[in-house]
C-alpha positions, 0 to 999 in steps of 0.5 A, a space after each residue: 183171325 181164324 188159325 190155319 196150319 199146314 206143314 211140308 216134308 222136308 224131302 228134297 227140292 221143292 218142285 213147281 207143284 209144291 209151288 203152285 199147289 201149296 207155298 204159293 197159296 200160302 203167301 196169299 193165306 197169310 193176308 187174311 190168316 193167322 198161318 202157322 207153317 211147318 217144315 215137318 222133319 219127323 214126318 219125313 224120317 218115316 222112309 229111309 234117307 241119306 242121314 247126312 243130307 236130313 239138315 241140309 234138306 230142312 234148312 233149305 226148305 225153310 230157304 225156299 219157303 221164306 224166298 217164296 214169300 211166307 214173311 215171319 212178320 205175316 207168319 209162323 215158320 219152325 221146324 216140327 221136332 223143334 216143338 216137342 208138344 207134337 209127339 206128346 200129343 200125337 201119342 194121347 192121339 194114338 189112345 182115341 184112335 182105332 187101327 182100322 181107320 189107318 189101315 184104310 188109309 189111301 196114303 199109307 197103301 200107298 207108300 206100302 206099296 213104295 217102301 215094301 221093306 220098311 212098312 213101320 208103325 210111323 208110315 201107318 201113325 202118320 195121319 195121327 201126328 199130322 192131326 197132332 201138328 195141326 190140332 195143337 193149335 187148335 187150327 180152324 182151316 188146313 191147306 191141301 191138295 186133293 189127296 190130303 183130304 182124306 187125312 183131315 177127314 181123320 184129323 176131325 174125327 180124332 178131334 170128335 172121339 177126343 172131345 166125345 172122351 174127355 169134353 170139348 178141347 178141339 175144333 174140327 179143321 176144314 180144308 182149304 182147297 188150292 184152286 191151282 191146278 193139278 200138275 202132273 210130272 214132266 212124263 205125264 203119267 202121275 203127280 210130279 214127285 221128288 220120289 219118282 224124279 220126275 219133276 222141275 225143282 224151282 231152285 233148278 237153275 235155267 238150262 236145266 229147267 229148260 231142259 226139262 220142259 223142252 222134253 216134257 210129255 205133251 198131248 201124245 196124239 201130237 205125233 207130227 208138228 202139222 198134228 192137232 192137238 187138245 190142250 185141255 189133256 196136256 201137261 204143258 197147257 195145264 202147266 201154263 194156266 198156273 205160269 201164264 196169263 190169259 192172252 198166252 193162254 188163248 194163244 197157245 190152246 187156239 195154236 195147239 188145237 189149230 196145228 199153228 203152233 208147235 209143241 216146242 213154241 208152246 214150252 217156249 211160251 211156258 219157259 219165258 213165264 215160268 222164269 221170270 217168275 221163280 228167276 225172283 225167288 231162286 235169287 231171294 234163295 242165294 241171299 238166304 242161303 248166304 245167311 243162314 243165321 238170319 233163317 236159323 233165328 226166323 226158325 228158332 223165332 218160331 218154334 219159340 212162338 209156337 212153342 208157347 201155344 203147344 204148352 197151353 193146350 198140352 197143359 188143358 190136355 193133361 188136366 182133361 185126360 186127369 194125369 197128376 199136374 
C-alpha cells in the first residue's frame, strides 16, 4: 500500500476541528494506507510552554488519537523525538534549502506575528523538519488541511533539490485534502485554536461542551428569534454538516432560513449529535488514560517500527551525501 504520514502537535486538547479536520479522516485512511502517525513534540517546543505540562500533554495526545480509532494493529503512532532520524535528516534538509522559500512562508508570518518575542530559528525551520518527518518514510501522500498545503509544496521541493544534488532518494508527497468542513471557532471570526481559546475540546465534558455551543456565534443577522437566517454563513450549520445527518440538515437550514426555528433549537439538534458521537470516544479515553502502560507500549512499538525505516533511509542518505560510512 502507498505510505501516508501526517503528525499533530501536542499543544493542548484536541478540538472538534482537529477532529473532523484530521484524526477522524485519519481512521478512514488507515483502511487503504499504510498510515504512519506522529505526535511531534519538537515541533511544538518552537513557542514557549509550561515545561512541566509538555509529557502530560503528549501522552494525552496519543490517548486521544487511539480513542478516536487510529488502532496500532492498522497503524504506526509514535512520539517525533523518540526517532532521532528526523532531526538528522532535517539538518541535511537545511543544506538543500534556500532561507528565502521560509521566509515566504505564510505560517511562519504568522506565528511571527503571535510570538513577537520569540521569533527563533525553529519557528522559521519548521517546514524543513516537517519535510524531514514526512520524507524519512519516503511517504507518497500527506493528509492536511488548507493551510499546510503551502508547507508540502516546500516539502516536494526539498525533496527535488535533494534528488537534483545527490541522485533520486525521495518522492515528491501529494496531499490528501480533508473534505470535512472548515470549522471556524465558537466566536466566528477565525479557525477554532487551542491558542486563541476558542474552541470545544472532544474530551470536554458535557455541560461544558454545552456550554459552549449554546453561546456560539451564529448568523449575526439573526438578532431577534422571528429573524431569518442564512445557514450557508453560519458556524452552527457548518458545525452540523460534520456531526449530522441529512434529515437534520434539511431541518435545520429549511427552519433557519424560515425563522421557525430558533438559533437555540438549532445548537440543541448540533449538541444531541455531537455527543453521541465523541460521548464513545471520551469514554475509550478514561479506559486509556486508566492504562497508561498499554499507551506507552503502542508508543514505544512504534518508534521502534519506525525507527527501523528511518536508519535504512538515513544509511542511503549519508552513502548519496558521501560522508565516510
Amino acid at each position: 500500500m502507498e505510505k501516508v504520514f501526517s503528525g499533530i502537535q501536542p499543544t493542548g486538547e484536541i478540538h472538534i476541528g482537529n477532529y473532523v479536520g484530521a484524526v477522524r479522516h485519519w481512521v478512514k485512511l488507515t483502511e487503504t494506507y499504510d498510515c504512519i502517525f506522529c505526535v511531534v513534540d519538537y515541533h511544538a517546543i518552537t513557542v514557549e510552554y509550561p515545561l512541566e505540562e509538555m509529557r502530560k500533554r503528549v501522552l494525552e495526545t496519543a490517548i486521544v488519537l487511539l480513542a478516536c480509532g487510529l488502532s496500532p494493529e492498522k497503524c504506526k503512532i509514535f512520539v517525533q523525538s523518540h526517532v532521532q532520524e528526523h532531526t538528522e535528516l532535517a539538518w541535511i534538509f537545511n543544506c538543500v534549502t534556500p532561507i528565502g522559500d521560509l521566509e515566504r512562508m505564510t505560517q511562519f508570518k504568522d506565528k511571527s506575528k503571535q510570538h513577537r518575542a520569540n521569533i527563533n530559528i525553529g519557528l522559521m525551520d519548521y517546514p524543513v523538519l516537517q519535510a524531514a518527518d514526512i520524507l524519512i518514510y519516503k511517504a507518497g501522500f500527506v493528509p492536511v488541511g488548507e493551510d499546510q498545503v503551502q508547507h508540502v509544496e516546500l516539502c516536494r521541493e526539498v525533496a527535488r533539490k535533494f534528488n537534483y544534488r545527490f541522485g533520486e532518494h525521495f518522492p515528491e508527497p501529494r496531499v490528501i485534502l480533508s473534505v470535512a468542513p472548515r470549522i471556524l471557532g465558537v466566536d466566528g471570526t477565525g479557525k477554532m485554536s487551542k491558542t486563541m481559546q476558542n474552541y470545544i475540546g472532544i474530551l470536554e465534558d458535557e455541560a461544558t461542551m454545552w456550554e459552549k455551543v449554546r453561546t456560539a456565534v451564529t448568523d449575526v443577522n439573526r438578532v431577534r428569534r422571528k429573524d431569518t437566517g442564512n445557514p450557508d454563513i453560519c458556524n452552527i450549520y457548518t458545525i452540523h454538516r460534520a456531526f449530522s445527518g441529512d434529515d437534520v440538515l434539511d431541518e435545520a437550514a429549511k427552519g433557519c432560513r424560515s425563522a421557525s426555528i430558533g438559533c437555540i433549537d438549532c445548537k440543541k439538534m448540533l449538541f444531541k449529535n455531537m455527543w453521541e458521537e465523541l460521548a464513545p470516544v471520551q469514554n475509550r479515553a478514561k479506559d486509556l488514560l486508566a492504562n497508561q502502560d498499554y499507551v506507552m507500549d503502542v508508543l514505544r512499538e512504534g518508534a521502534r517500527s519506525c525507527s527501523t525505516i528511518a536508519k535504512q533511509t538515513m544509511q542511503e542518505v549519508r552513502e548519496a551525501l558521501g560522508l565516510l560510512i
